[in-house]
Each structure stands twice: as structure tokens, then as C-alpha cells.
PATORGU-546501 format. One record per residue (C-alpha): residue in three letters; y, z, x. Coordinates in steps of 0.2 Angstrom, whole numbers, plus 5000, padded with zeros to 4 digits. Layout:
N
ALAYZX ...
! end
This chain:
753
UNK537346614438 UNK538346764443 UNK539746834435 UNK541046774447 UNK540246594446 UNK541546544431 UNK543046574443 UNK542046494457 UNK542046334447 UNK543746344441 UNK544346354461 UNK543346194465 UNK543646114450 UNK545446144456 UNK545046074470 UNK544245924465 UNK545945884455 UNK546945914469 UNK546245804481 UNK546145664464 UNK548045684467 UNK548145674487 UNK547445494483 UNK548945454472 UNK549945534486 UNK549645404499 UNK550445284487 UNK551845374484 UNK553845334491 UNK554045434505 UNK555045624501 UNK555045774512 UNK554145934512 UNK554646044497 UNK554846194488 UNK555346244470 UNK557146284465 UNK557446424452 UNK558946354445 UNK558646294426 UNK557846084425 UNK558945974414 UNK557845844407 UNK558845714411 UNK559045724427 UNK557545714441 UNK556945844446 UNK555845864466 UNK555245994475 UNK556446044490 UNK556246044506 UNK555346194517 UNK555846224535 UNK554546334545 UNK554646404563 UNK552846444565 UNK553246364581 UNK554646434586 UNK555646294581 UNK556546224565 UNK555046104559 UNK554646044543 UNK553246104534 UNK552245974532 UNK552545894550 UNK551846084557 UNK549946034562 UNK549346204557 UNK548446284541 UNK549846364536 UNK550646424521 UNK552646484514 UNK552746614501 UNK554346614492 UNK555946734488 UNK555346694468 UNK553646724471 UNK553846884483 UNK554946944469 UNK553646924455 UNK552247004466 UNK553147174472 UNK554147184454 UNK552947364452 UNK553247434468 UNK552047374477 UNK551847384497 UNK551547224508 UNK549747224505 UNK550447134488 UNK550147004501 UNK548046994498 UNK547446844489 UNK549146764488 UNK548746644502 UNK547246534505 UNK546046664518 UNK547146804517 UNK546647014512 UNK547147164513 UNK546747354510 UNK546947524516 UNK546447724516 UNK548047754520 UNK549247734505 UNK550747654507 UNK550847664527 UNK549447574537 UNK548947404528 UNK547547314536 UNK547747124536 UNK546046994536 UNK546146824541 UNK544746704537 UNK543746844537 UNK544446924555 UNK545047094552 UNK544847264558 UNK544147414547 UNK545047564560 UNK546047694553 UNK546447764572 UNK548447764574 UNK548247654587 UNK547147534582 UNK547347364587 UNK547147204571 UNK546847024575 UNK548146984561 UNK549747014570 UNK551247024559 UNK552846974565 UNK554547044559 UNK556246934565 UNK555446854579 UNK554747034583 UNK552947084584 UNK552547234575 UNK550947314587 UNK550747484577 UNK549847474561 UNK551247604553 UNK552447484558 UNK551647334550 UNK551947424534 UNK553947374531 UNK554447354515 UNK554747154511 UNK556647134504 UNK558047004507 UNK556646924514 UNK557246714516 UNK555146674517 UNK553446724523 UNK552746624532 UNK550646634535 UNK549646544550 UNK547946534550 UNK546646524565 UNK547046564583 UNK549046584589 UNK548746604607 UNK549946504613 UNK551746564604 UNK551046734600 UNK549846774612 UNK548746944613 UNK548147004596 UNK548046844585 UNK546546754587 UNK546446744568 UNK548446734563 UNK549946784562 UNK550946834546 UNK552646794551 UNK554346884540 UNK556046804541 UNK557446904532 UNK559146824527 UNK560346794538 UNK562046814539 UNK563346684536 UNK565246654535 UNK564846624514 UNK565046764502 UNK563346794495 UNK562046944488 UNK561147004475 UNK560847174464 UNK559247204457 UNK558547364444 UNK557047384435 UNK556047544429 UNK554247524420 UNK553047644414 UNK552347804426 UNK554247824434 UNK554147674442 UNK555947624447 UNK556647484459 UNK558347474467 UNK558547314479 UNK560347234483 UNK561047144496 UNK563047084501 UNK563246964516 UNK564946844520 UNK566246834534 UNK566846994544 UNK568346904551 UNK568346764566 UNK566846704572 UNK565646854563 UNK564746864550 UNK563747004541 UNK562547064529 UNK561647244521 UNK560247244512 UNK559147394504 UNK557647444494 UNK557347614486 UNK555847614477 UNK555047784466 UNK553547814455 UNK553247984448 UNK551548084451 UNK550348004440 UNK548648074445 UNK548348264437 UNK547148354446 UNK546248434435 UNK545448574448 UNK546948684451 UNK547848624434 UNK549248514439 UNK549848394429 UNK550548224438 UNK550248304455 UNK549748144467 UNK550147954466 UNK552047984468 UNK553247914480 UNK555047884487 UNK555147744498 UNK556747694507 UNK557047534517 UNK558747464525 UNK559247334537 UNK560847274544 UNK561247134551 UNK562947064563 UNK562946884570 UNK564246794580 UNK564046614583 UNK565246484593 UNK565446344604 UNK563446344607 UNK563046504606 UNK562346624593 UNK562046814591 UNK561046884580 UNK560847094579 UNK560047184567 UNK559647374564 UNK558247444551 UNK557447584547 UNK556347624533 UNK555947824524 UNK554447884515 UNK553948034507 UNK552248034495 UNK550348044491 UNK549147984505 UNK547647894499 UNK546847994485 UNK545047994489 UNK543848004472 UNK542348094477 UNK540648054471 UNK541447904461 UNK539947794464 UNK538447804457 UNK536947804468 UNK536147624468 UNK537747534459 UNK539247474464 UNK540147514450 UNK541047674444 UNK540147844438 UNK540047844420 UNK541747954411 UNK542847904426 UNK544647914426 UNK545747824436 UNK547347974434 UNK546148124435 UNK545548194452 UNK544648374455 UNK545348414472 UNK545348584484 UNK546248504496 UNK548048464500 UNK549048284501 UNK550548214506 UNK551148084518 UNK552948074526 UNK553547924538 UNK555247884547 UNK555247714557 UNK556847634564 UNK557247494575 UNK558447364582 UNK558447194591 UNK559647064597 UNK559346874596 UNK560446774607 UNK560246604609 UNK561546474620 UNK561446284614 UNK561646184632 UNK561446024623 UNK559945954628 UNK559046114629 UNK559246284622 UNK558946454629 UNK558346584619 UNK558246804623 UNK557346914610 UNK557547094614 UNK556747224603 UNK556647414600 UNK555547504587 UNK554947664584 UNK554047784571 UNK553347954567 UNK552248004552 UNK551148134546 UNK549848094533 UNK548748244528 UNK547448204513 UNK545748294504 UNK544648164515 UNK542948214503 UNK543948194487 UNK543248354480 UNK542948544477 UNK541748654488 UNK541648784475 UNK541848734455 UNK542448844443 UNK541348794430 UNK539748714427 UNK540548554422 UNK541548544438 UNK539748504446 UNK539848324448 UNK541348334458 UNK540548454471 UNK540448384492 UNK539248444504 UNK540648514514 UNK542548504511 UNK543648394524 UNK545348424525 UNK546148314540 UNK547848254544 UNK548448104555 UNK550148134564 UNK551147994576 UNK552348124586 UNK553147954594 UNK552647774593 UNK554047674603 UNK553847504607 UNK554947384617 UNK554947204617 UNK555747044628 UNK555746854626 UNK556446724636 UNK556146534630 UNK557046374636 UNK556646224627 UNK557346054622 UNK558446014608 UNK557345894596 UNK556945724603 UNK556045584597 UNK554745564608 UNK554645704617 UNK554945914613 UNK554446064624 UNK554846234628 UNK554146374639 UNK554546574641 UNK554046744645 UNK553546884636 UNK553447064640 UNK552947224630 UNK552747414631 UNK552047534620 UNK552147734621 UNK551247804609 UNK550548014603 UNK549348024591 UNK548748194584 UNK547248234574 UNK546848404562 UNK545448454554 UNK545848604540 UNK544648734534 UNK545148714514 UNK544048874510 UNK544948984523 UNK546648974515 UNK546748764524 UNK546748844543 UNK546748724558 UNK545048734564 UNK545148574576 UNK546348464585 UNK546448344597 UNK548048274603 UNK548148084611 UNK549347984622 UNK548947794626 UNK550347684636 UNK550047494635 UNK550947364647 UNK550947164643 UNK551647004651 UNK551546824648 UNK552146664652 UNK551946494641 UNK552046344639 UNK552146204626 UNK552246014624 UNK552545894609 UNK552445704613 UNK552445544601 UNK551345454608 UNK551545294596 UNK552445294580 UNK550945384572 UNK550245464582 UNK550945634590 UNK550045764601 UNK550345934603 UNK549846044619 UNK549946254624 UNK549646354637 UNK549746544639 UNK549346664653 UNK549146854648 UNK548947014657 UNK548647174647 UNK548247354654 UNK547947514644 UNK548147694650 UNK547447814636 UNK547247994638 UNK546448154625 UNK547748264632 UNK546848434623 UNK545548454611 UNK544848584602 UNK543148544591 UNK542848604572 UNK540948594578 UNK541348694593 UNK542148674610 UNK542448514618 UNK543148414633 UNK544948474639 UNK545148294642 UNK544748124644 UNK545647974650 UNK545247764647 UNK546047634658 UNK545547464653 UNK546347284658 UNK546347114654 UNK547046934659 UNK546546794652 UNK547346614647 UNK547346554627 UNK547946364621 UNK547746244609 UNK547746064610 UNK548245944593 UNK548245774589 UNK549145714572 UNK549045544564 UNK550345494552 UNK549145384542 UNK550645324532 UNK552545434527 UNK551445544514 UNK550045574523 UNK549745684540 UNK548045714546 UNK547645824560 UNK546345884571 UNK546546044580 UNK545646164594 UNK546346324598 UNK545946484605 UNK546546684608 UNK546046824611 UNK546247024608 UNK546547154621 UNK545147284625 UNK545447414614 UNK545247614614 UNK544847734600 UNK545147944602 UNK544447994587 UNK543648144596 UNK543548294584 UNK541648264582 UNK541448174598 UNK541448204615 UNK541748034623 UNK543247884620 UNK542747734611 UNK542947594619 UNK542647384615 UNK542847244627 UNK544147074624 UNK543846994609 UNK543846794612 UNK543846644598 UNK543646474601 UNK544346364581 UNK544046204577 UNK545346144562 UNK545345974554 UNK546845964540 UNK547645864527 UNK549645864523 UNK550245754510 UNK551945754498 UNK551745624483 UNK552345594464 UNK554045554469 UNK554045714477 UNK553545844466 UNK551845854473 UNK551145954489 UNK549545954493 UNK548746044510 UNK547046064515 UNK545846104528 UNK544246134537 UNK543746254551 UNK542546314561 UNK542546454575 UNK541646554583 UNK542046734592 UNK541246814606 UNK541347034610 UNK542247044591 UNK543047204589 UNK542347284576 UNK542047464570 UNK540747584565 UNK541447714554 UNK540947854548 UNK538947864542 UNK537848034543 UNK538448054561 UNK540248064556 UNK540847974572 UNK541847804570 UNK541847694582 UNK542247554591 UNK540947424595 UNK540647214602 UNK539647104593 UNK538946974605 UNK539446844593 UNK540246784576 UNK540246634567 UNK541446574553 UNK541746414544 UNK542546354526 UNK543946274518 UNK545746304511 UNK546846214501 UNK548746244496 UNK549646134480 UNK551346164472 UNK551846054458 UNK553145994446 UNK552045974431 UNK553545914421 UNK555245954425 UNK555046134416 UNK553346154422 UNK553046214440 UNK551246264447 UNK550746324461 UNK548846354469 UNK547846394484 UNK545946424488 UNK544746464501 UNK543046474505 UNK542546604519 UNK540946614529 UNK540746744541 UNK538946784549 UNK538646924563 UNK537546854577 UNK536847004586 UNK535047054585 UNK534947214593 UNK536847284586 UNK536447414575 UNK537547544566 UNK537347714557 UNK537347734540 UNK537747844526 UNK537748014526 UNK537948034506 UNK536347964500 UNK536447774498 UNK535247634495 UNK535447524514 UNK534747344512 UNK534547304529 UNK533147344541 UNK533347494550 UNK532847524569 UNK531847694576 UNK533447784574 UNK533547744557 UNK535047634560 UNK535447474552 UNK535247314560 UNK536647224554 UNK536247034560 UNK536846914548 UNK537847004540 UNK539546974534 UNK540947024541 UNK541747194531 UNK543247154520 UNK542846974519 UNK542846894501 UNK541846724502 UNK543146654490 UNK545046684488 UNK546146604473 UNK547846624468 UNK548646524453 UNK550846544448 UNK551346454432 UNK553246454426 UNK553846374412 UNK555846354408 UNK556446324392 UNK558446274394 UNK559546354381 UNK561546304381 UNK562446244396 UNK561646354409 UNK560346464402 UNK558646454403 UNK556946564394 UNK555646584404 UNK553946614406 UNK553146674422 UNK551246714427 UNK550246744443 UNK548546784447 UNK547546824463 UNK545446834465 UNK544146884478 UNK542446894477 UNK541547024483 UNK541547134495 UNK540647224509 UNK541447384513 UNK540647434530 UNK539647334543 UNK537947374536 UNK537247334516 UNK537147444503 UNK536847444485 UNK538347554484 UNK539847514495 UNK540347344492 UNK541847294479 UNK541447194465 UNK542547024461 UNK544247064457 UNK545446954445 UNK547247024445 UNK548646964436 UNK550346984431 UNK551846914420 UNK553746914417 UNK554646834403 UNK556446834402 UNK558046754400 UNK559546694415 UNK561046624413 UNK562446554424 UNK561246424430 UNK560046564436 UNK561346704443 UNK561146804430 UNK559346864421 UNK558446984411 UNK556547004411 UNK555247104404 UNK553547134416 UNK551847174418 UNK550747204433 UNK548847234434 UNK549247174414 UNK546947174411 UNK547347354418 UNK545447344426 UNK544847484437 UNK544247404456 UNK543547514470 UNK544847434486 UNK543747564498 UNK542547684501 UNK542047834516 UNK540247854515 UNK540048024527 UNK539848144516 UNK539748084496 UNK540147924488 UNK541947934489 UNK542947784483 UNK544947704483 UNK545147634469 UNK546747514462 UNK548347544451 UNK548547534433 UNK549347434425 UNK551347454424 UNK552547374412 UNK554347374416 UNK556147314413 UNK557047204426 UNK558947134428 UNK559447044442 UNK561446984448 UNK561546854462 UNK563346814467 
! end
């Protein structure tokens, strides 16, 4: 039995006793779909889970009437998770299928679904998680990075979303809905500060702006001091620092049937890139060199990252009665520079001892996005709700202009440039879709979608100038795609607890481009990616509603997957197709009033993921590392049957909160989460070395509220085992590794009113 076959157990086991409870369920009096409420229980009276409204298909629906795997993160529990500053990717493991990483720091989070993700670091790479901001896709990977505040829910689909969200989502969508504006006075304040200078500021005001407007303003400020010394040039606390500033306002108008809805944000940072650990794995083990520290580097190199993004949109909708008729217009733009000791180490040591931090060869680069803008457009008409019959259709319409410039440094000539290339990429898209809900009988309901898409790309390497010597002037990529995507869904209500639901869908990703050309002399380029899912799910309410319980199971299977080759002894990454992928497993999602102080909360999944391509091979390291699979004549590996990098077999997440009320309106509390994975591949080929082992996270708040909830103070902890992970590894040139945060203890006060 392995190590991680304890928590295996506990997450079937868990899911064993769930579906035990789906049973009572279906005997159950008929409640709606719920979520838990933070005021303080009483004991005497009743106490149910409330109800949660989704749009995940661009309508008002409740939860569990929505035929998708889905699931709803909470204000509470967003809260809880980012209470240490963390950035979205607090997001991994807190949803059934769902992971996340990066090389990038807090910019650039990379999103997995059911196993489907994409491993590219270019600044225009494309993911096949697409996250979605206020109705507005965020295309970018810089821009998917927006801090999460004032945020009314999050809201996480699973499996192809062809037909609503179209291009770039064959394995979800991540969707964020802030709080809007209403004609009520209402906000919040929140401060903490915890260990290593790290400090929160969060606060929101919204209410009536006189007449028929309403407003709201909400902010973030977040700092942590340097934390990381490097130990090679002396400094104390010189990397691991940031200042990350968010804002967003919003302006709404609504009467007599029609409703406008603008909002403005923009988002600052300034801090450490990645900070890169060379020589942090040990040949033939995944697990650190012996002596490592987590704040001590031995750097030659320089770091620091700086973004500015902005954008705005208007909503406008007009209620005709029987139908509606919606417009979504968008704007969004960025610019970053993110520079950072890629090799992690020293060229030169300054005594024997600093041996074991030396690199082949230093690499000093830095990624810059001159200008990313972005502009968006939706039109949908659809029906008011109906009994029997609902449906809606639109268009959709997007642009991208976007620069992208790449530096390589020479850190032993005083960091000279010594390469560059600089890239310019335009991408055009239209759709139209359609959609249809029908009752068929009184329990039994089908669902149908239909999307056309039309996607061309024009990327061009505008100058070039090789740190391995000369290079082409330029180079240019044109590629296009149309294709339909659909789903089709059938929902039986076996009784007013119990939904079951079969479910076919499939999407697709555009053609993609990659200009990483400092060391090559050609684009990288990878054909449409296409997925066909097959989805059979469970939603049931029971207990006199203080039980939820969701569960499902999926197969699919992709064709030309996207994927990329990075790195290895050549030092060219790259975009590649794999003829075909399989995936299968299961998810579950409960939430519970265990008594009516007691609320739990749960999820799980089991990911498989196989590569099905005999002949794709890829290079492999350049650092020395022991590869497991069979290498070709060229000494590449074959990577047929693989998993899929960044794709954890099993995912668990576990929130516990226990109230005890004190007085008239206060309450002690007792809070606790925890997420897990399994492990790991980092890159598409096996190695002994670059694969992350299973990771158990966890944190806890206790505290006291008061005015039935408006008021509290809390004492925190994340990371609270304070455990040393490797997130990430590059494998070019030593056996460099990411490596997670410590653990961070803070102070917390929060006002509503």
C-alpha cells in the first residue's frame, strides 16, 4: 500500500457514506437546492441549507435543476482560502477535478480540468479551462490572474462548454460573479496581518445613487514582505515579496424592463517572479536535496515582476415580457514585465560550499506583454422562463491584439541583452448559438445546443536576434478554424429529490501558435483540439433539507490534444498533437448540516487520463535525470500511455465549521479546510525526478462574531503542517524546482454593514 493509500480510503470511504445518505434522500420532503448561511444557528429553531442560483447557462437556474457536473464555492469559503494572500490558484483542489500551478508567481495561473490543461508558459498561450469574469472571457493567461474579492460566487463546470462558451473550453469553464449593485445600503471592511509581512485590506460600500441607480466600490490590497534571503550576494529577505492591488467599480440603472450593468476594474502588481531552486532534486528521487531551505536561495541573477491590467464592460439587458434581449460588451487590457534567474543558481561560487548550487550555464530571461487588448460582444434573445418550453440564441464576436517580447541576459557580463525576439499575434472569432430546454413529460426534461465557430489567427516574429547566434528576421503563422460544438441532455426527475441525468457534449480549442524562438528557428504550431464527453449524474437534496449530495461519471475522449514539449536538453519548447486521449472517472460534491451548529462540506474525484499515440515522442532532460520510459533512436521518449502532465488521479477537499452561540447574537467558531492530490507528473515523459509527490494542505480560523455575524474577530493559519511540496520543475539545464509557501499565521477582523 502507498503512502497516499490512507487518504485514498478516506475519500471513498467518503464516498460510500455519501451515496448511504443519497438513499435517505429520495425519501426525503421535497426542499430546494441549498447553501449554508453564516449567521449564528439557534437551537431551537430549524435550521436548512439555502438556496443556490447558478447561471452556468446563462440563465437564473437552480443548482440542482442545472444538468451539468458543476460545482459553487462560496463568499465564506473564498474568504477562508485566500485569508494569506493567496492568488486564484487557491482555487486547486477546492472543487472536485479541479488544479492549478504556475512558473510565473502571482501572474499566469494554469487551470486543469479533469485532467485537461496546458503546461505553456508562452504569453499567448491558449488553456482549455476558460475562465470567465462577469459574463466576460478572460483569453490572456495574465488576465486570468484577477484577484478574487466581493466576489457573490464561483461557479465551476466540468466537461465540454461548447455550446454557451464556445472556443477554448472543451474541459470547462471557471466562471466569477462579483456583487452587484442594489438600491440597499450594504458592504463590508476586512484587515488582517500574519506572520512574513503579510497584510490584507479588502472593503466594499454599494447602495442607492439617487433615482433609478445604483452603485458599488470594492478593493483589495494585498503585501508580503521579502521573505526568501539570498544567500549568494548577502541579502536578507530579498525575494517572495509583493504589493498587489485590485479595484472594481460598478454603476447599474434598471427600470421599467430594462437593466444596465457597467463596470470598470483594474488590477496593480509589483514583486518576485517565480523563484527558481536550482539543483533542488536529487538525482533518482522526487523529493528535496538533503539541507534544503525553503527561504534560502544562491542566486546570480535578477528578479522582479510588474503587471497593470484594466478593463470595462457594459451589460444591458431589456425584459420584453415574454423574451429577453441581452448585449455584453467588453474591453480588457494588460501589460507586464516578468524577469527571473530561470537556472536558479550561480555560474561562479565564491566558496567551495557554494558548489552544489552551481548550473551548467546561467539563464537570465524576461517575458514582457507591450500590449494585450481584447475586445468582446454578445447578443442573446431568449425567453422568459416557461413551463414547458425555454430557449435562447445569440452571437458572439472577439478580437485579440497582442505583443509579446522575449530577453535573454548574459548574468556574467554585467546581465547584457544578448538575445531577443519581439512577437505580434492578432486573433479574430465569431459565433452564433443556439439552445433549447423542453419538458417533455412532468419528469422528464431535455436540453439541446448548438454552436458554430470561426477562428483565424495572424502571428508574426517581427525581429529576432539569437543568444546562439543569428536568426530569421521574421516569421509569420496564419492558421484558421470553423467547426460546430453541442451538447445534447436528458434529465429524469425520478422523484422532487432526485435528478438524474445523462449527458453528451463536445468542444473544441482553436489551432494554436507558439514564438518562443530565441533557440529556434521556426513557429510552433498544433492543430484544433476536439473532445467528445459522455456524463451520467446524480443530484439529490434530502434530511429536510440540510443535505446535498452530487455525483457523477464521465468518459471522453480527445482527438489533436494540445499539449506541449518543454524544455529538455534541446531547450526548445514546443507545441505538439497527440493523435488521441482518453479520460474517465468520477466526482462527488456534499454539503451538510450535521447538526444545527455543524456544517460539512466535501468533494472528490477520480481522474484518469492516458496518452494514445505510439509514435509521439518528446525530448527529455538536459540536467541528468532518470527517464522511465522507452526511448526512440533519437534518444527521445515515447510517451504512449502516459498520463497527462499536471493531472492528480485523486482530488479531495474537506470544510468543517463548528458554532457555538454565546448571548443574544454572538457566536465562537471553529473553522477548518483541507485540500489533497495525489501525485504528479510534471512533464509529458517519466522520470524518477520530476513528478510531485501527494500534497495534503490545510488551514484554520477560530474566532468570535457578533451582531448575528456582522461583526468578528479571528485568529488563522494556512499551510498550518507547514510541509515543503515541489509545485513545478524546468528540467533544461539542472533539476530546478517551484516549491510551495510556508505556513502563515495571522490576525483577521471583518465589519459587514
Amino acid at each position: 500500500m502507498t503512502a497516499a493509500s490512507p487518504t485514498r480510503f478516506a475519500v471513498l470511504a467518503l464516498s460510500i457514506a455519501s451515496a448511504l445518505a443519497m438513499g435517505a434522500a429520495s425519501s426525503a420532503h421535497a426542499q430546494d437546492a441549498t447553501a449554508p448561511q453564516n449567521a449564528p444557528a439557534k437551537n431551537s429553531k430549524p435550521v436548512e441549507l439555502a438556496t443556490v442560483n447558478v447561471t452556468a447557462e446563462k440563465r437564473v437556474e437552480n443548482l440542482q435543476k442545472v444538468p451539468v457536473s458543476m460545482s459553487v464555492l462560496t463568499p465564506e469559503q473564498l474568504n477562508n482560502y485566500g485569508q494569506s494572500g493567496d492568488t486564484v490558484l487557491q482555487l486547486a483542489g477546492r472543487a472536485p477535478s479541479v488544479y492549478a500551478e504556475t512558473s510565473y508567481g502571482r501572474e499566469f495561473p494554469r487551470f486543469y480540468i479533469r485532467g485537461l490543461g496546458n503546461s505553456d508558459f508562452d504569453l499567448n498561450a491558449s488553456q482549455p479551462v476558460s475562465m470567465v469574469y462577469d459574463d466576460i472571457v478572460q483569453e490572456n493567461p495574465i488576465l486570468k490572474g484577477f484577484p478574487l474579492f466581493d466576489l457573490q460566487q464561483v461557479e465551476v463546470l466540468r466537461g465540454p462548454q461548447g455550446t454557451m462558451f464556445g472556443r477554448n473550453s472543451p474541459a470547462g469553464v471557471i466562471k466569477f460573479d462579483s456583487v452587484k449593485p442594489s438600491q440597499d445600503t450594504s458592504g463590508y471592511a476586512r484587515v488582517s496581518y500574519g506572520t512574513k509581512g503579510t497584510a490584507n485590506a479588502e472593503a466594499a460600500l454599494g447602495g442607492s445613487l439617487g433615482g433609478h441607480w445604483s452603485g458599488r466600490v470594492s478593493a483589495l490590497a494585498q503585501h508580503r514582505d521579502g521573505w526568501i534571503d539570498n544567500a549568494y550576494t548577502g541579502e536578507k529577505d530579498a525575494l517572495g515579496g509583493y504589493n498587489d492591488r485590485a479595484i472594481r467599480l460598478q454603476a447599474m440603472y434598471d427600470n421599467d424592463g430594462f437593466n444596465a450593468l457597467l463596470n470598470a476594474h483594474a488590477r496593480w502588481l509589483d514583486g518576485s517572479a517565480m523563484v527558481n531552486r536550482a539543483n533542488a532534486i536529487p538525482l533518482g528521487s522526487d523529493s528535496f536535496v538533503p539541507g534544503f531551505q525553503r527561504d534560502t536561495v544562491y542566486q546570480d541573477g535578477r528578479n522582479r515582476q510588474h503587471l497593470f491590467s484594466w478593463g470595462s464592460n457594459a451589460h444591458l439587458t431589456w425584459n420584453f415580457g415574454d423574451y429577453t434581449f441581452t448585449s455584453i460588451t467588453g474591453f480588457e487590457k494588460a501589460t507586464t514585465y516578468s524577469l527571473g534567474d530561470v537556472d536558479g543558481g550561480i555560474a561562479i561560487p565564491l566558496n567551495p560550499s557554494q558548489d552544489k548550487y552551481v548550473t551548467p550555464f546561467p539563464s537570465e530571461t524576461a517575458d514582457a506583454l507591450p500590449h494585450d487588448n481584447q475586445i468582446t460582444q454578445e447578443f442573446r434573445l431568449a425567453s422568459n422562463p416557461q413551463d414547458q418550453l425555454n430557449w435562447q440564441v445569440g452571437t458572439y464576436y472577439f478580437y485579440e491584439d497582442i505583443a509579446i517580447a522575449n530577453y535573454d541576459y548574459a548574468t556574467l557580463n554585467n546581465h547584457a541583452m544578448d538575445g531577443y525576439a519581439v512577437q505580434s499575434q492578432t486573433t479574430r472569432a465569431w459565433a452564433g448559438f443556439g439552445s433549447v430546454d423542453y419538458r417533455l413529460t412532468d419528469s422528464f426534461d431535455v436540453r439541446a445546443g448548438a454552436r458554430y465557430s470561426h477562428d483565424s489567427r495572424d502571428f508574426h516574429v517581427d525581429r529576432i536576434l539569437s543568444p546562439i547566434g543569428g536568426g530569421p528576421l521574421s516569421l509569420s503563422a496564419n492558421p484558421h478554424d470553423a467547426r460546430w460544438s453541442g451538447d445534447l441532455t436528458g434529465t429524469w426527475t425520478l422523484n422532487p429529490n432526485v435528478n438524474v441525468y445523462g449527458r453528451i457534449a463536445n468542444g473544441f480549442r482553436a489551432p494554436s501558435v507558439q514564438g518562443r524562438v530565441l533557440f529556434a528557428d521556426f513557429i510552433s504550431q498544433a492543430k484544433p483540439e476536439t473532445i467528445t464527453s459522455y456524463e451520467l449524474g446524480v443530484k439529490t437534496t434530502g434530511m429536510d433539507n440540510r443535505l446535498r449530495f452530487n455525483a457523477d461519471v464521465y468518459n471522453y475522449i480527445m482527438h489533436n490534444e494540445q499539449l506541449t514539449a518543454v524544455g529538455g536538453d534541446i531547450n526548445v519548447t514546443r507545441l505538439i498533437n497527440a493523435k488521441k486521449t482518453e479520460g474517465y472517472g468520477a466526482e462527488f460534491d456534499l454539503e451538510a448540516y450535521v447538526t444545527p451548529n455543524f456544517i460539512l462540506t466535501a468533494g472528490g474525484s477520480y481522474n484518469h487520463t492516458e496518452l494514445k499515440d505510439p509514435t509521439l515522442a518528446v525530448a527529455v532532460c538536459g540536467s541528468g535525470c532518470t527517464v522511465t520510459d522507452p526511448l526512440n533512436a533519437q534518444g527521445n521518449a515515447l510517451v504512449d500511455g502516459n498520463p497527462l502532465p499536471n493531472a492528480p488521479k485523486w482530488i479531495g477537499n474537506l470544510t468543517a465549521r463548528y458554532g457555538i452561540p454565546y448571548g443574544e447574537s454572538g457566536e465562537f467558531f471553529f473553522y477548518t479546510d483541507w485540500s489533497y492530490r495525489s501525485d504528479v507528473n510534471f512533464f509529458l515523459y517519466q522520470s524518477e525526478e520530476f513528478r510531485g509527490k501527494p500534497m495534503l494542505e490545510g488551514g484554520v480560523r477560530v474566532g468570535y462574531n457578533w451582531d448575528f455575524g456582522k461583526r468578528e474577530i479571528a485568529l488563522y493559519g494556512r499551510n498550518i503542517t507547514n510541509k515543503q511540496y515541489i509545485t513545478g520543475a524546468i528540467d533544461f539545464n539542472n533539476r530546478t524546482a517551484f516549491v510551495n509557501d510556508p505556513r502563515i499565521l495571522g490576525v483577521e477582523f471583518r465589519a459587514d454593514f
